[in-house]
C-alpha positions as CSV (number, residue, x, y, z in Angstrom):
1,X,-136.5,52.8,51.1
2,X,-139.1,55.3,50.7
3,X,-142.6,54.0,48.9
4,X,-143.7,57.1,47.7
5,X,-140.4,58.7,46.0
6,X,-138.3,55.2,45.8
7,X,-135.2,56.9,48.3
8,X,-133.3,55.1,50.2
9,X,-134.4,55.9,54.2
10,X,-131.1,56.7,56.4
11,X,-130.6,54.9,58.7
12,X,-130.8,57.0,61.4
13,X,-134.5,57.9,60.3
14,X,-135.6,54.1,60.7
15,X,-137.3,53.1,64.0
16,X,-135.6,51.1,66.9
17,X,-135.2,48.0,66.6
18,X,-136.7,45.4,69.0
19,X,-134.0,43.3,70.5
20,X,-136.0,40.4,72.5
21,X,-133.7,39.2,75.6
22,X,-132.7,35.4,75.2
23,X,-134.4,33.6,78.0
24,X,-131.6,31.1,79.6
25,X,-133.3,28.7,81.9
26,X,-130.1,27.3,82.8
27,X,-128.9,29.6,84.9
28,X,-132.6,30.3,86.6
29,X,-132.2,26.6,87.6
30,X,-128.9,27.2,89.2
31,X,-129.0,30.1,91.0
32,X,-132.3,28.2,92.4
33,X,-130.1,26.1,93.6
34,X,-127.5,28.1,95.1
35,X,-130.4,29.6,97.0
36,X,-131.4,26.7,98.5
37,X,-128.2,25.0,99.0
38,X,-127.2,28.4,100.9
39,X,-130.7,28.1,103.4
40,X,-129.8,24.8,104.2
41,X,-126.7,25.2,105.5
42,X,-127.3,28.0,106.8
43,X,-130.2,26.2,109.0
44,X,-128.0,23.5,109.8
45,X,-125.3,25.5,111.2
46,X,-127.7,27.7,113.3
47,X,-130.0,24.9,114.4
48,X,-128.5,21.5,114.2
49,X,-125.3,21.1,114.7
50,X,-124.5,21.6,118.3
51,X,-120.5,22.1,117.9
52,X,-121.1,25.3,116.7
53,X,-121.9,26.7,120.3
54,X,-123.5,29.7,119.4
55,X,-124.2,31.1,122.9
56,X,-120.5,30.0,123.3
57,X,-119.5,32.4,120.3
58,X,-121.3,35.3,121.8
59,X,-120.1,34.7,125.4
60,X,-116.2,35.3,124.2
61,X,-116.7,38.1,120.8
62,X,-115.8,40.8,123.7
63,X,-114.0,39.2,125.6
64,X,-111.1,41.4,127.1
65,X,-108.6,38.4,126.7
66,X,-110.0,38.6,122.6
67,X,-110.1,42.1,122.2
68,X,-106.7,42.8,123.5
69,X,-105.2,40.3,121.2
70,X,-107.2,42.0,118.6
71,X,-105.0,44.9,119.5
72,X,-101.4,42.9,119.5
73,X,-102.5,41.5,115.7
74,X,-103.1,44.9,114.4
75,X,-99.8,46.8,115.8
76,X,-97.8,43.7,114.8
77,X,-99.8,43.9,111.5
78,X,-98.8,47.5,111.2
79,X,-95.3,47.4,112.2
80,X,-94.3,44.7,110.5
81,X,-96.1,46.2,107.1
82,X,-94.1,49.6,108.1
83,X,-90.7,47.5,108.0
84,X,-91.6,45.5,105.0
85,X,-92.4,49.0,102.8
86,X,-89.0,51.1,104.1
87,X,-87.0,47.4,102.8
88,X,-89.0,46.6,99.7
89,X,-88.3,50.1,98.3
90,X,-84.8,49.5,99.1
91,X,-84.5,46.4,97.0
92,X,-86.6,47.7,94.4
93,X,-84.3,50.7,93.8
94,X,-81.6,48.4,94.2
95,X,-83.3,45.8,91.8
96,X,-83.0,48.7,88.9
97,X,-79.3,49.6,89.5
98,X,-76.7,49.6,87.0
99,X,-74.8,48.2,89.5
100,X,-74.5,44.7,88.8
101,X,-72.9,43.4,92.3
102,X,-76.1,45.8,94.5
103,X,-78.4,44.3,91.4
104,X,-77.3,40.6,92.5
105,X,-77.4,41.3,96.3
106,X,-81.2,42.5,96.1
107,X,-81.8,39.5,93.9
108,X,-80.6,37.0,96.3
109,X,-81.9,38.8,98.9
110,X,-85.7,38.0,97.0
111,X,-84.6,34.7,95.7
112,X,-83.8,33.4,99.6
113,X,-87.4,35.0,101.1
114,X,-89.8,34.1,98.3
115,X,-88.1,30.7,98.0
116,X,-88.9,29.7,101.6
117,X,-92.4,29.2,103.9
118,X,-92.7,32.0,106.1
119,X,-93.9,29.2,108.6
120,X,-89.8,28.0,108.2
121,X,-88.3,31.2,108.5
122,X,-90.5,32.3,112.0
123,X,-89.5,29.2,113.4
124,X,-85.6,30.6,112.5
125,X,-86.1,33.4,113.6
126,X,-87.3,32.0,117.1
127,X,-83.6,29.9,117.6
128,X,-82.0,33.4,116.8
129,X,-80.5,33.6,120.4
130,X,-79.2,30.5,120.9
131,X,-77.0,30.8,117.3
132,X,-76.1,34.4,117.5
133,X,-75.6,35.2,121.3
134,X,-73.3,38.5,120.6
135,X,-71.9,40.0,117.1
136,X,-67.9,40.4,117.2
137,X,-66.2,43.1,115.5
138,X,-62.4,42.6,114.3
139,X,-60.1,40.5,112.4
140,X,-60.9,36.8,111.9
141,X,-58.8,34.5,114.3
142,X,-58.1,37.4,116.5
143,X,-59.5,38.8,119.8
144,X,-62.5,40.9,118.6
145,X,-62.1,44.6,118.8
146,X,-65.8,44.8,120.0
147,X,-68.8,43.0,121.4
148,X,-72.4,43.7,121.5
149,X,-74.3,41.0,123.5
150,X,-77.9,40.6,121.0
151,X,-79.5,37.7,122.7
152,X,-81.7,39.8,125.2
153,X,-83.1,41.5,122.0
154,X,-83.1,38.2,119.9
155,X,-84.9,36.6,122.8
156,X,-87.9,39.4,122.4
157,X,-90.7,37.9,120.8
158,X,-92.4,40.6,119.7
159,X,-89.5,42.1,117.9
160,X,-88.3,38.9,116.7
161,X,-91.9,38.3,114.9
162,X,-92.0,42.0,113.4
163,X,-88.4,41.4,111.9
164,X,-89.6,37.8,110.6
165,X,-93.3,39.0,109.0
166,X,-91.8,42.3,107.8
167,X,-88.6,40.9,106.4
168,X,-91.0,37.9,104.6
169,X,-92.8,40.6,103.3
170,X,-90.2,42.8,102.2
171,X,-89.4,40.6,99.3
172,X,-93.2,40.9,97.4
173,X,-93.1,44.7,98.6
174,X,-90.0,44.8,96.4
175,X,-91.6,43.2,93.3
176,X,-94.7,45.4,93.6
177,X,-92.9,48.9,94.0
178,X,-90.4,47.7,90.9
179,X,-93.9,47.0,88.7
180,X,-94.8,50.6,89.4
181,X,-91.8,52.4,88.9
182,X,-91.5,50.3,85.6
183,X,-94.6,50.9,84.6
184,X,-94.2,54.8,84.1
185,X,-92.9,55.8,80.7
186,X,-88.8,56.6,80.6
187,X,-90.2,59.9,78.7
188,X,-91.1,61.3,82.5
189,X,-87.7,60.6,83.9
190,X,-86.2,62.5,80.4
191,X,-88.6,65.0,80.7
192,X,-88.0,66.2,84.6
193,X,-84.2,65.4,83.7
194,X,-84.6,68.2,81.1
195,X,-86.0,70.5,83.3
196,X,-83.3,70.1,85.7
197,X,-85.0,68.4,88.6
198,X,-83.2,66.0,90.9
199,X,-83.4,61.8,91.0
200,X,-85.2,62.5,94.6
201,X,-88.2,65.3,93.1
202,X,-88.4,63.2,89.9
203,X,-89.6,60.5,92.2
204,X,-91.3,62.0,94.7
205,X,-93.1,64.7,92.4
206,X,-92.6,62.9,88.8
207,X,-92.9,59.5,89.1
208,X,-94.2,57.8,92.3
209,X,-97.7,60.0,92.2
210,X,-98.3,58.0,89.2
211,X,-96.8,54.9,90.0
212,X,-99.4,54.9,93.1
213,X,-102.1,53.4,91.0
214,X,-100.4,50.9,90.5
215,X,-98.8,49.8,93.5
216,X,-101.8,50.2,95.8
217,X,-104.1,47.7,95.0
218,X,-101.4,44.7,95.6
219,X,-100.3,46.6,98.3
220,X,-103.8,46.9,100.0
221,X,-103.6,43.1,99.0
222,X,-100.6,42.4,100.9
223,X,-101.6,44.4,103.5
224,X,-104.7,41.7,104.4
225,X,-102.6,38.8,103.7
226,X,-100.2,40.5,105.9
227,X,-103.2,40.6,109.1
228,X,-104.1,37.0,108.3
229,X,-100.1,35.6,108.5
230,X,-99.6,37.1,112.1
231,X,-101.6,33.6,112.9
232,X,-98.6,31.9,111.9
233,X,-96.2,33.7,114.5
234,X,-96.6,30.7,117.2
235,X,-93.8,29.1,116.0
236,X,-91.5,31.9,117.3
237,X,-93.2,31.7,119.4
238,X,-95.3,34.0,120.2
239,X,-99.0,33.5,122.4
240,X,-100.8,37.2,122.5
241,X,-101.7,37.3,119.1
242,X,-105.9,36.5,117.9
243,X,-105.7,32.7,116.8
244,X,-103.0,31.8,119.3
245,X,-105.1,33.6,121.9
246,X,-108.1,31.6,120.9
247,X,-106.3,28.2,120.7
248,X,-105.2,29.2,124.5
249,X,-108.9,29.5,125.7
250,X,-109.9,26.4,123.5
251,X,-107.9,24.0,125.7
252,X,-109.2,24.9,128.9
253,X,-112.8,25.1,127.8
254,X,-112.6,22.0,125.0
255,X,-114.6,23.7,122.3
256,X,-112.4,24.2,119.9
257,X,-115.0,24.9,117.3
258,X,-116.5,28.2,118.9
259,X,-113.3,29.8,119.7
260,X,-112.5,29.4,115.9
261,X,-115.7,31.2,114.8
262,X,-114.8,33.9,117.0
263,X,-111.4,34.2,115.5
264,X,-112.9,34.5,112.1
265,X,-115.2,37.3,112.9
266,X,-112.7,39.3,114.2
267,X,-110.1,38.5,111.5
268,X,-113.4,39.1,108.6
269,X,-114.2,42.3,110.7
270,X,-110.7,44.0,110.4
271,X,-110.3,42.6,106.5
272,X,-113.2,44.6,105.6
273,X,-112.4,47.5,106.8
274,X,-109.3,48.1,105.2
275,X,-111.1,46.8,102.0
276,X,-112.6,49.5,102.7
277,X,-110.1,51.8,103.1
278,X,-108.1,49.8,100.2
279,X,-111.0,51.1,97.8
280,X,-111.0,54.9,98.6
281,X,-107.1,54.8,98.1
282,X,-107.3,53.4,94.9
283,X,-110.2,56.0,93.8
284,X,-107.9,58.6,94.7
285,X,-104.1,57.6,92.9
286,X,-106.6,56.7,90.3
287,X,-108.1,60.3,89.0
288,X,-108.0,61.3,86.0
289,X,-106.2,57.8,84.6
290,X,-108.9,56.5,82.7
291,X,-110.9,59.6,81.8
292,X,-111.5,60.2,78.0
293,X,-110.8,64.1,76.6
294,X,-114.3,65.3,75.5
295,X,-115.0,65.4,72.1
296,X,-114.1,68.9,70.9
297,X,-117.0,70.6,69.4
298,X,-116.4,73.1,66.6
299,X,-116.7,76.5,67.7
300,X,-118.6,78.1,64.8
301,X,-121.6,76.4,62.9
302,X,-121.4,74.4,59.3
303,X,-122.6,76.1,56.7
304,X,-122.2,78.9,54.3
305,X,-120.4,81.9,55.4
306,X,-120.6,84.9,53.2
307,X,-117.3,86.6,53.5
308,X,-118.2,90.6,54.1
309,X,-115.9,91.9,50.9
310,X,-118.4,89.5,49.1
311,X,-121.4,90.8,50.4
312,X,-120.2,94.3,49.3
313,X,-119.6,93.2,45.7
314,X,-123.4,91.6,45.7
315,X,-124.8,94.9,47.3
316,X,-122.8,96.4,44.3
317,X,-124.3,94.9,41.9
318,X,-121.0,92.9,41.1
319,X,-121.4,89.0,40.6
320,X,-119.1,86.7,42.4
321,X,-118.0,83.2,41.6
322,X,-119.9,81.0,44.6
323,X,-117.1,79.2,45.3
324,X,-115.3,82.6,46.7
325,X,-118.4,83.0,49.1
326,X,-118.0,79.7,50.7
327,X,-115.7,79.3,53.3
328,X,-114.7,77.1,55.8
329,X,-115.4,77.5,59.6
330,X,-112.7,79.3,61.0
331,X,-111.1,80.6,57.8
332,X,-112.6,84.2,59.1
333,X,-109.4,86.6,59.3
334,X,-106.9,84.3,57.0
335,X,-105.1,85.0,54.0
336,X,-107.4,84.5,51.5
C-alpha cells in the first residue's frame, strides 16, 4: 500500500522477492562420499589387485580373434533384430483382429515365448536336427506325398541362433508395435477412412509416422538388450560370438578376469553408440509432439477507437453518445 495516497501497490509494481536457497548438508556429505568411495576403488582396481591384468587387457582389445567376433555379434544382432521386427508386426496386427481364432493364435504364440528363458528355448533350438530330420507332406498314416530333408539347415548354427534370438524377440516386438498403434486416436483411422484412403496408406502415411514416437525408444531398448543376449547363444551352440570368443582364449591363457574386461568394453562400446543413435531417432519421430501453439497476440492495439462516421459528427459539431465511439478491436467493417 502506498504511504503517501493510502493505494493499494499491484503487485507487479512491488520488488522481487529474495528467495534464500535452503542449505542441505546432507547431501554435501554424501556425495563426499560417493567421491571418495569412487577414488578408492578405482585405485584398487588399477593398482592393487593383480587379477585385473591390465597389460593383459590391452594386449587382446584388438585382437583379430576379438574383433572379428565383434563382427559375428553385430550381424547376428542385426539379423536377428530384422526377423524379430518383420514377426512382431505380424502378431501385433494379428493381436488387433476381429478375428477371434488369428487373435488366439498370435496370443499363444506370445504366451509360449514370453513364458519361457530364452537360455531354454536356444538350447531347443540346438536339438532341432535330431527331432525334425525332414518335414513330410500328405495324409496321416500314409506314404507322404513329399519330403524335404531340413537337418543340414537345422544343423547351421548361425541360422539356427538368428531363428532362436529373433523369434524370442518377436514376442516383446509384438507388444511394443501394438502400444503404438493403440496409442493413436481411432479419430485418424475415421478421418483417412473418410477421405477414402486405403488400410495400407492409413498406416503407412496416417498412423505409423505417429505411432513412431512411441515405439522407438523400447525399440532402441530392445535393440541393446538384443546385442547383450547374443552371449547367451552357446547353448546352441554357437563359439564365434564376443563372450564365447573370450571364454575360448580364457582357458588357454587362465585369466579369466581380463578376457572378461575386454568383453565388456567392447559390449559398453557398441551400447553407446546406438544410445546414441537411439537418441537422434527419438528427436526426430518426436517433432512437433510436445510443442505448445504460441500465444496469439491481438492484431490491433486496446483502446479507444473512434469509428470515422463518429469523427464526422464531432467535426460537425454534432454530439455523440461515448459509448457509440468505443469499439472493440476488430469490430472495424461490422454491422454496427
Amino acid at each position: 500500500m502506498s504511504e503517501k495516497t493510502g493505494e493499494k501497490t499491484p503487485f507487479y509494481d512491488t520488488e522481487p522477492i529474495e528467495a534464500i536457497k535452503l542449505k542441505r548438508p546432507g547431501r554435501i556429505v554424501f556425495a563426499v562420499v560417493l567421491v571418495i568411495l569412487t577414488v578408492l576403488f578405482v585405485w584398487d582396481a588399477a593398482v592393487v589387485r593383480q587379477a585385473y591384468d591390465w597389460p593383459e587387457v590391452g594386449k587382446y582389445l584388438f585382437d583379430r580373434r576379438i574383433v572379428e567376433a565383434v563382427g559375428v555379434t553385430l550381424v547376428l544382432t542385426v539379423l536377428s533384430m530384422i526377423l524379430a521386427v518383420a514377426v512382431g508386426v505380424t502378431l501385433a496386427i494379428m493381436r488387433m483382429s476381429p478375428n477371434t481364432v488369428v487373435r488366439s493364435v498370435a496370443w499363444v504364440y506370445l504366451w509360449l515365448f514370453r513364458g519361457t528363458p530364452v537360455y531354454v528355448q536356444l538350447v531347443f533350438w540346438g536339438l532341432l536336427a535330431t527331432i525334425y530330420k525332414s518335414v513330410d507332406f500328405g495324409i496321416p498314416g500314409l506314404d507322404p506325398l513329399a519330403s524335404i530333408e531340413v537337418s543340414g539347415v537345422l544343423k547351421n548354427a548361425f541360422i539356427l541362433c538368428i531363428l532362436g534370438l529373433g523369434l524370442n524377440e518377436s514376442a516383446y516386438m509384438a507388444e511394443i508395435v501394438r502400444a503404438g498403434l493403440i496409442s493413436v486416436d481411432k479419430g485418424q483411422n475415421e478421418a483417412a477412412t473418410a477421405l477414402g484412403l486405403g488400410w495400407w496408406h492409413t498406416m503407412s502415411r496416417i498412423v505409423l509416422p505417429q505411432a513412431m514416437r512411441v515405439i522407438i525408444p523400447p525399440t532402441g531398448n530392445e535393440f541393446i538388450s538384443l546385442l547383450k543376449t547374443t552371449s547367451l547363444v552357446t547353448a546352441v551352440p554357437f563359439t564365434l560370438e564376443l563372450y564365447t570368443r573370450t571364454r575360448d582364449i580364457s582357458a588357454v591363457t587362465y585369466k579369466p578376469v581380463p578376457m572378461l574386461i575386454v568383453a565388456s568394453i567392447w559390449y559398453l562400446a557398441v551400447t553407446s553408440i546406438l544410445m546414441v543413435g537411439q537418441y537422434y531417432l527419438e528427436r526426430h519421430f518426436a517433432k512437433g509432439a510436445n510443442d505448445r501453439p504460441k500465444v496469439m497476440k491481438p492484431t490491433v492495439a486496446t483502446g479507444v477507437i473512434t469509428l470515422p462516421e463518429a469523427a464526422e459528427l464531432d467535426g460537425a459539431g454534432g454530439s455523440t453518445n461515448t459509448a457509440d465511439s468505443v469499439a472493440a478491436p476488430g469490430a472495424t467493417g461490422q454491422e454496427r
